[in-house]
N, C-alpha and C positions, 0 to 999 in steps of 0.2 A: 564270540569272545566278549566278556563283560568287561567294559572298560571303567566303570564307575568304581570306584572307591569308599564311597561316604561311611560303609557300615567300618571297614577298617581305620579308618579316621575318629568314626563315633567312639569305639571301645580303643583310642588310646589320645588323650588329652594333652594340647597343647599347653605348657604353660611358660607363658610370660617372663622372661626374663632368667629363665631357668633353659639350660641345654640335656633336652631329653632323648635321649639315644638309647639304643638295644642290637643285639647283635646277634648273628644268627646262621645258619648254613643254608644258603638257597637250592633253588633244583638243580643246578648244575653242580652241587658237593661242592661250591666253593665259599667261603666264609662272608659274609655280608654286612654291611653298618646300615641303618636309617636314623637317620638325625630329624626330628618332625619340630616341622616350622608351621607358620600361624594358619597358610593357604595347604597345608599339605604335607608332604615328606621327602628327604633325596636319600637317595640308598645311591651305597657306593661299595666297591668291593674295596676288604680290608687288605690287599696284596695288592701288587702291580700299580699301573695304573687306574685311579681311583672308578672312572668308566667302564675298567675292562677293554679297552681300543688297546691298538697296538699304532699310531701313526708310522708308515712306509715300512712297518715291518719292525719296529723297533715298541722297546719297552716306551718309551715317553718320548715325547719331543724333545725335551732337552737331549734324551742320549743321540736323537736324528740329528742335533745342531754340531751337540761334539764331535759326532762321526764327523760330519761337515769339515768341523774344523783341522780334525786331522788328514782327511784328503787333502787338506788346501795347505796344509804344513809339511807334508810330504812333497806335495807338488811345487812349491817355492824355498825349496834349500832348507826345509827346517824352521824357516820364519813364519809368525802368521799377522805378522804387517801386510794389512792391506784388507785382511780380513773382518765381513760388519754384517751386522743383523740388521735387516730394514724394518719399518716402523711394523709391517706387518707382521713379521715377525714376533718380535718382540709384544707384539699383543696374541699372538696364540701363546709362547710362551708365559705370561702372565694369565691368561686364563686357564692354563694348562695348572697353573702352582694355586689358583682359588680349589684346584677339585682337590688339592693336597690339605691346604688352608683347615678345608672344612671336614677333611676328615681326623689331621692331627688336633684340633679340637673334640670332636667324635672321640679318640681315645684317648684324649687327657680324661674327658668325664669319666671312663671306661676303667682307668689306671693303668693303661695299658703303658706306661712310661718308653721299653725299648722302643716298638712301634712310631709313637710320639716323636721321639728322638730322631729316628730312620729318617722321618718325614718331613720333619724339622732341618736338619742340614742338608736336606736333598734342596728342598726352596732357599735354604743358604745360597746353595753350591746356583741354583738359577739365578738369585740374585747380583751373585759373582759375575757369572757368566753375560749377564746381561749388563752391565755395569761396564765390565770390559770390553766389549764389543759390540755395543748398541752404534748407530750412526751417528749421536748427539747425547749428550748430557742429560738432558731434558726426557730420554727414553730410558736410560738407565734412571732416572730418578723416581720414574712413572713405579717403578718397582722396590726400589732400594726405600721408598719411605715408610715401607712398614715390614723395614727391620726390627724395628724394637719392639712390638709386638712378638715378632717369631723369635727374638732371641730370649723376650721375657720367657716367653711358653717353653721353648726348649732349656732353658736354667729350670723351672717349675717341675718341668718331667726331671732332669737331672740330681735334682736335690730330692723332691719323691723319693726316688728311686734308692736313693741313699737309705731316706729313710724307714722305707721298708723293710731294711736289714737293721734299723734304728742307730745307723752310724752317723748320728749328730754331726759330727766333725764335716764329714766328707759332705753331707748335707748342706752348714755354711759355707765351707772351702768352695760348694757348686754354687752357692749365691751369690756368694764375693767375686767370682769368679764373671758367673754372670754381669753382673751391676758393672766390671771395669771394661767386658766387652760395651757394655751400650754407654758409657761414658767416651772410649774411644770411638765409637759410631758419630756421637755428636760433636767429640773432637774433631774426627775426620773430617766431618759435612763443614767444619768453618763455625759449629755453634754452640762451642764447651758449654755455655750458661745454659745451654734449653736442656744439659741433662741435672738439673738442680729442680726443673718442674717437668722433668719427663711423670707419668703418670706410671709407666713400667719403671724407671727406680724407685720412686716412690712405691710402687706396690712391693716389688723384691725387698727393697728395705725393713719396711713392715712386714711382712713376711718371716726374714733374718731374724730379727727381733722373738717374736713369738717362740720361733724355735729355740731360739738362746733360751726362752723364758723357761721352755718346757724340756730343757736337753738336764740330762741324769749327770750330777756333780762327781766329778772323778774323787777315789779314796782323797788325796791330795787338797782337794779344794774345799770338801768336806771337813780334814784336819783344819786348812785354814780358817772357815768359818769356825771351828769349836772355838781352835787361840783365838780369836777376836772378840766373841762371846765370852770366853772366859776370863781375859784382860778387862774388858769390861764391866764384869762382876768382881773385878779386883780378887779374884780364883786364882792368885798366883801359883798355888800349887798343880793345880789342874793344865794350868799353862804353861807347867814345867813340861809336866806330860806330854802333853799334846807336841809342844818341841822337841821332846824327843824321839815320836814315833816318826813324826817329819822328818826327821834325821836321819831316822832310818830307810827313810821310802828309797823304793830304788826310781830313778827317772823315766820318766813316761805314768805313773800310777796317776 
């Protein structure tokens, strides 16, 4: 078996600062990601768990936790007071959510947006979980701090996604949307002001923007601009016009 690599490495170029990814169907017919970093490459399957492991039989750890937690809620009256992930835990589940990490990167480059998304509130849904049932604060934190990361990326694929159909609207409506989750994040944490220099609203922000720059003016706004232009050229006739066809517009144009 040749375990070297180098010729596959030579004919595909790492670059710097750039995330280079390709996708493919391996020998087993099932669908494959390789993201190639400066020492190499990690290939991950684009389904299931990113390893392909099934831990104790289950799709991912986290589902092995939740099962967990519903024995133990079954088992004490419906409650699950009492119930806690010990440190070890909670660090396989966190290395468990990096193989997700770096594949929902993988298909944002990819535009794989659904995917993206999938994988994005699945690491939510860990961060929850971990959050609420770690043995200390301090364990839930070890994960919860790079929320705003995953919620910027999951806003990103969200608004894409939008725009792919070129629905401007529903594109900022997913930014806006975006930007008051991770305002309330930093709300929550006790540190309203750190979302004024988060680097993820500021980037959403910017982002917003651009798209406003570049979103198609409805019939509507389009008349508004002429009346403005035309008042301005003291075109009072023309700005009759333009008032009247406004007048006519039905709501939503």
């Amino acid at each position: 078996m040749d375990f070297d690599i180098s010729s596959l490495l030579e004919n595909w170029q790492y670059q710097p600062g750039q995330v280079v990814v390709r996708r493919f169907k391996g020998k087993d017919g099932k669908e494959k990601l390789q993201l190639r970093v400066d020492l190499g490459l990690l290939q991950m399957n684009a389904e299931g768990r990113p390893d392909g492991k099934r831990p104790f039989g289950y799709a991912s750890l986290l589902e092995y936790y939740q099962a967990r937690l519903h024995k133990y809620v079954a088992a004490h009256d419906g409650s699950d007071s009492g119930f806690q992930l010990k440190p070890e835990d909670c660090a396989k589940l966190q290395l468990e959510a990096l193989q997700y990490h770096h594949r929902y990167i993988c298909l944002l480059q990819l535009e794989d947006y659904a995917a993206v998304i999938r994988d994005a509130e699945r690491n939510l849904a860990v961060f929850e979980f971990v959050a609420k049932y770690a043995e200390s604060e301090e364990m839930g934190w070890a994960l919860r701090q790079f929320q705003p990361q995953l919620l910027m990326i999951m806003t990103r694929a969200r608004a894409a996604q939008a725009l792919q159909t070129d629905d401007y609207e529903m594109a900022i409506q997913e930014g806006q949307a975006g930007i008051e989750q991770l305002r309330a994040f930093y709300g929550n944490a006790g540190h309203p002001e750190a979302a004024e220099s988060s680097p993820e609203v500021l980037s959403l922000e910017s982002w917003m923007e651009e798209i406003r720059s570049k979103r198609p003016l409805s019939r509507r706004e389009r008349l508004e601009r002429a009346l403005n232009e035309a008042v301005k050229r003291e075109d009072y006739e023309r700005a009759a016009q333009v008032r009247d066809e406004l007048k006519n517009l039905h709501t939503g144009d």
